[in-house]
N, C-alpha and C positions, 0 to 999 in steps of 0.2 A: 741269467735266465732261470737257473736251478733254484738260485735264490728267492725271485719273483713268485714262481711257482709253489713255494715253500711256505710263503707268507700267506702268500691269497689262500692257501688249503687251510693254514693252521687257523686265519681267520675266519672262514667260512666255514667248517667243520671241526670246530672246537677241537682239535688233536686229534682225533678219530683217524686211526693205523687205514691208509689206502686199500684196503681188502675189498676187490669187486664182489667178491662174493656177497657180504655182509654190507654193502651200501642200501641195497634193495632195502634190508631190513631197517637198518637207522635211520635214514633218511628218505622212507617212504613217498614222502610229497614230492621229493627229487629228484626220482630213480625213474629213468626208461627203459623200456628194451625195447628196441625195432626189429622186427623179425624182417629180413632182406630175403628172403626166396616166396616163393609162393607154397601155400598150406603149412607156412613156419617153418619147412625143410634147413635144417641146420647148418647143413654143409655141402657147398657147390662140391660139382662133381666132373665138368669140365669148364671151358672156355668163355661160353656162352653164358651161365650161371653167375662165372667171376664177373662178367663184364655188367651182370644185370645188376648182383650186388653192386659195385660201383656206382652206377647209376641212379638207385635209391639212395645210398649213403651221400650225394652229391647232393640230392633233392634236398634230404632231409636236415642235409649240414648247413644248405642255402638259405634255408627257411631260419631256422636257429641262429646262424652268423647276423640276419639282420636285428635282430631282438637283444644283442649282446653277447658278452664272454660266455665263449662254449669250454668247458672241460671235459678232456677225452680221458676214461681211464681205461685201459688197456691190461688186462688179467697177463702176468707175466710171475714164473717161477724159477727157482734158484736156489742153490744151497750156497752161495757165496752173498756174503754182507755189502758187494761191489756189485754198484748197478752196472750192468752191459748195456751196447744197444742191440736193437731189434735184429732175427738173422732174418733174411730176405727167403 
């Protein structure tokens, strides 16, 4: 899968280093941001929030899934060259 994943990047973004940050910029015409709260509020603050997030991110993954291959990138940091997975 790591592999698949590796390929389809390298072919789709010419080697361009995975940096969420810096996608916005290089690849302008392909770059989203969905603001999931209401007035673009950043960060839920209890339960209700979480759950709304969720429920936009479902919308908007439902609409996208029918149209084709969706890739997620997910801003993650490390001082180890060893990817981890995600802590819950």
């Amino acid at each position: 899968m790591i592999k698949d994943i590796t390929q389809f990047w390298q072919s789709q973004f010419n080697g361009f280093v995975p940096e969420a940050d810096n996608l916005k910029y290089e690849f302008k015409n392909r770059w989203v941001r969905f603001h999931s709260l209401p007035e673009s509020k950043r960060y839920p603050e209890n339960e209700q929030e979480y759950l709304e997030i969720l429920r936009r991110h479902n919308v908007v993954l439902q609409d996208l899934c029918g149209q084709g291959n969706v890739l997620v990138v997910l801003p993650e940091y490390s001082d180890s060259s060893v990817p981890t997975k995600p802590q819950n």
